[in-house]
N, C-alpha and C positions, 0 to 999 in steps of 0.2 A: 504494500500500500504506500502511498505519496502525500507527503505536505505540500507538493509543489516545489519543494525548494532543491536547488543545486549544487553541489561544492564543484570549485574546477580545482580545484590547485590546478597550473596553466604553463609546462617547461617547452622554450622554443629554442633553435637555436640554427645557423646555416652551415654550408656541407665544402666536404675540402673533398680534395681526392685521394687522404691518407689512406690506406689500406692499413695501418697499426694493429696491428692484436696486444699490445701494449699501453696500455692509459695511467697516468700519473696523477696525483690527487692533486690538483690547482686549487679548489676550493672548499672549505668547509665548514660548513654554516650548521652553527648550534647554540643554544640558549641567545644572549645578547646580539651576536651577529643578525639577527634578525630585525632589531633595532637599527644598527649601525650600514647596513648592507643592502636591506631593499628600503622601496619606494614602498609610501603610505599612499595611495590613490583618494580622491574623493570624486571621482566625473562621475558621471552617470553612467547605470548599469550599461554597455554594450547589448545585452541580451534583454532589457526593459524588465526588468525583475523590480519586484516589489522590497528593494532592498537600500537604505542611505547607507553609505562605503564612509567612515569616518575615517579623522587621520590619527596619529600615534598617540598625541597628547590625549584624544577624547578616549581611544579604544583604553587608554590607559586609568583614567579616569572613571570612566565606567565599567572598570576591570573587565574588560573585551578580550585583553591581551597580559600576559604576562609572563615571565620569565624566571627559569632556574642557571646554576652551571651548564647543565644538561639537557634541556628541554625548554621545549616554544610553545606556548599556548595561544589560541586564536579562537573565538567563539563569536557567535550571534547572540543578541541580548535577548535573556528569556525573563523577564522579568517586569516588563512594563506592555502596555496595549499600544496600537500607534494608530493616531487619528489619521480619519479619512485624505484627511489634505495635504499630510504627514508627505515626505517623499518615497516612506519604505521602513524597514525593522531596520534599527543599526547592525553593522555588521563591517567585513572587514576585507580588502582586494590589496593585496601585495606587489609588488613587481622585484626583481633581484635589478637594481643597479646594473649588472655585468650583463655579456651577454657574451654566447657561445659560438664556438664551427662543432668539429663534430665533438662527440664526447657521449660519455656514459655518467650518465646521474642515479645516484643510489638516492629513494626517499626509503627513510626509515623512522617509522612513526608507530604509536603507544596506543593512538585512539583515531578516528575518521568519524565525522558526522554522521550519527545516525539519529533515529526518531521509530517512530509507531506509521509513518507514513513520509517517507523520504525518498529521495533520488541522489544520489552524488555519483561525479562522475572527476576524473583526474585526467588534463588531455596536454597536449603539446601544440599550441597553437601560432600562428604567425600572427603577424600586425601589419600585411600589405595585403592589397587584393587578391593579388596571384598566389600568397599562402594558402594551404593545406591545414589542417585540425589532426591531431592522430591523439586517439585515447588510450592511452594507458592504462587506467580502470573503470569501466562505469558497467553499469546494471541495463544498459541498454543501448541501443544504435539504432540507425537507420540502414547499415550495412551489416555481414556476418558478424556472429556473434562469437565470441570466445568464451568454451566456460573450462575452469583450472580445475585439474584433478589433486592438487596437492593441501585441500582443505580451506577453510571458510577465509575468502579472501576480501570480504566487504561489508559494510557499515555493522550493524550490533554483534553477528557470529566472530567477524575478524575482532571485535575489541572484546570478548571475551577469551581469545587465546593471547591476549597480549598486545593487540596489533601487527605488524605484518612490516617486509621491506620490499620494493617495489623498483626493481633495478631496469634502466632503458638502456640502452645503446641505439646511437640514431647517427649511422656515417654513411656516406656515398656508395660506399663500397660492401654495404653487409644490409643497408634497408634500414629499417627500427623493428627491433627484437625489443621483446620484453619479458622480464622474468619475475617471480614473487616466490615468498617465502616467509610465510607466521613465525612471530618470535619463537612459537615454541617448534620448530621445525629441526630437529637435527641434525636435516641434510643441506640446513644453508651454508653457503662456501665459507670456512674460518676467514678467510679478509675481508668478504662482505659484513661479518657479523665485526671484525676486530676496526673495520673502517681504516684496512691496510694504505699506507702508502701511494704502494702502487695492484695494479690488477690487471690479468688476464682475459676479458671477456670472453667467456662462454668456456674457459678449459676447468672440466669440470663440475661444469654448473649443473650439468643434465641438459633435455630439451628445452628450447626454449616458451615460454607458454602462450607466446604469440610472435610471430616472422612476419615481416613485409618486405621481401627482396623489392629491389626496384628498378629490374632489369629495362620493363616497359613503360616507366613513369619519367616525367621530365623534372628530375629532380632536382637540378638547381633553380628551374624557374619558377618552381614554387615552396622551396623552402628556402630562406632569407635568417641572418643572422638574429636570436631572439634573445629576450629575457623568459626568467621563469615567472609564474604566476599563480598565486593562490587565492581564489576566489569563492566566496559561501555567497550565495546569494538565492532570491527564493519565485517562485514564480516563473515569469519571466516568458520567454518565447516559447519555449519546449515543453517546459514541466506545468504554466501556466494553461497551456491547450491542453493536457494530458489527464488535469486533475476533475474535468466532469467525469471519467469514465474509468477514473482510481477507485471509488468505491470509499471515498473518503468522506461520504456524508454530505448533506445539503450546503448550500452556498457554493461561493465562489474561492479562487486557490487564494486572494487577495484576502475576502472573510477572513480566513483563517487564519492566514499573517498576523493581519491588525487585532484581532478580540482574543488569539491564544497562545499566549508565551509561552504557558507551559509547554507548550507543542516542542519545544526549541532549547528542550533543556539539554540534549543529548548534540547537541549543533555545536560541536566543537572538534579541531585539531591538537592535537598532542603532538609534536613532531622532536624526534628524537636527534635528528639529522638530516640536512640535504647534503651530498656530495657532490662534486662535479668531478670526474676525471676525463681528460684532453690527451691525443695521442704522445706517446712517449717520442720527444725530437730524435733521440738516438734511433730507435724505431727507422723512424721517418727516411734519417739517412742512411740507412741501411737497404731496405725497401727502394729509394731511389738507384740505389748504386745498380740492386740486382737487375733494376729493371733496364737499364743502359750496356747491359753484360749481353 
């Protein structure tokens, strides 16, 4: 069942012609660096969601957001009604400062949005026309669906095994693969779980729980250099059209927002880690030389 509402977390990034099987840890964002490192957004939802995007000071203020050594909190406010004229439930859209070519991104997270009627979805989106959207996790599409044989990979099931980590690789030369693995999994790779250095992609890892080669797609012309992005937000284009026929009761996905906070007690991120690793340069010139041989 569905609130209407959506989480994106949002990682983009554009494509080189490394062929690496070697990725080195460039980035690593935890507790505070979330502060220091992304962008507070306040514009208006891109997707017309029934949501106002506060910035750091407010989400801080109205304990929206807060932080340990080790962990990132980000949540929607369940605790007040929001009038009709209102622009939306406070709530919270990130952006990472940085932005990527290719690279493998580990999220690894404690808790994901869930609710009694929710939707979230985790994608890798562009920011020009000609970008592309690729999901990383969600409960639904418009295209094939992927379902993971390695155990409860989303909203209430995965935060009661602990939460879960959710590794992409997305190069030129391999497509975007994606792989997951529950905290309590004890076939996740020890440097994914140790948030090694450096890493392998895919030695080891097993299959991967989704491939998109991209032999037949025009790949640089629609993936462009991105930031990552984290976005809760509710209603809106998709989930908005979806919730007459959710079975979520009379009214509208908008009702629901404004008159039921409780709805939105469980509307929150736990995130334990984002990584970013970028191909290893040594790699790189190695990889060149052979191919000049």
């Amino acid at each position: 069942m569905r609130t209407g509402y959506a989480i994106s977390l949002i990682f983009s990034w554009s494509l080189t012609a490394s062929a690496s099987s070697h990725f080195t840890l460039k980035d690593n964002f935890v507790g505070w660096d979330f502060f220091d490192s992304w962008k507070w957004e306040t514009m208006d939802d891109p997707t017309h969601g029934r949501v106002n995007y506060v910035d750091l000071p407010t989400a801080q203020h109205a304990n929206l957001t807060y932080v340990t050594d080790s962990t990132f909190v980000m949540r929607a406010d369940h605790t007040t009604k929001v009038a009709p004229q209102a622009r939306g439930r406070d709530s919270i859209r990130i952006s990472s400062i940085a932005s990527y070519n290719d690279a493998v991104i580990v999220l690894d997270m404690a808790h994901m949005p869930e609710g009694a009627r929710c939707d979230q979805i985790v994608v890798t989106q562009g920011d020009t026309p000609t970008s592309n959207e690729c999901d990383a996790s969600a409960n639904s599409n418009t295209g094939c669906g992927v379902s993971l044989s390695n155990g409860a990979s989303f909203g209430g099931p995965l935060n009661d095994r602990g939460g879960g980590v959710f590794v992409t690789r997305k190069t030129r030369a391999h497509g975007v693969q994606t792989w997951f693995w529950g905290q309590d999994d004890p076939s996740m790779p020890p440097e994914i779980r140790a948030g090694a250095s450096s890493i392998e992609p895919g030695s080891g890892w097993g299959q991967p729980s989704a491939s998109f080669p991209m032999d037949d797609c025009e790949y640089d012309s629609h993936f462009n250099a991105h930031q990552m992005v984290f976005d809760l937000t509710f209603c809106g284009d998709w989930a908005g059209s979806a919730f007459a026929t959710s079975g979520c009761g009379p009214g509208t996905c908008e009702d629901l927002v404004n008159d039921h906070p409780e709805e939105f007690k469980g509307a929150y991120w736990t995130i334990n880690a984002v990584r970013v690793y970028t191909p290893d340069p040594a790699s790189n010139t190695l990889l060149g030389f052979l191919a000049l041989t």
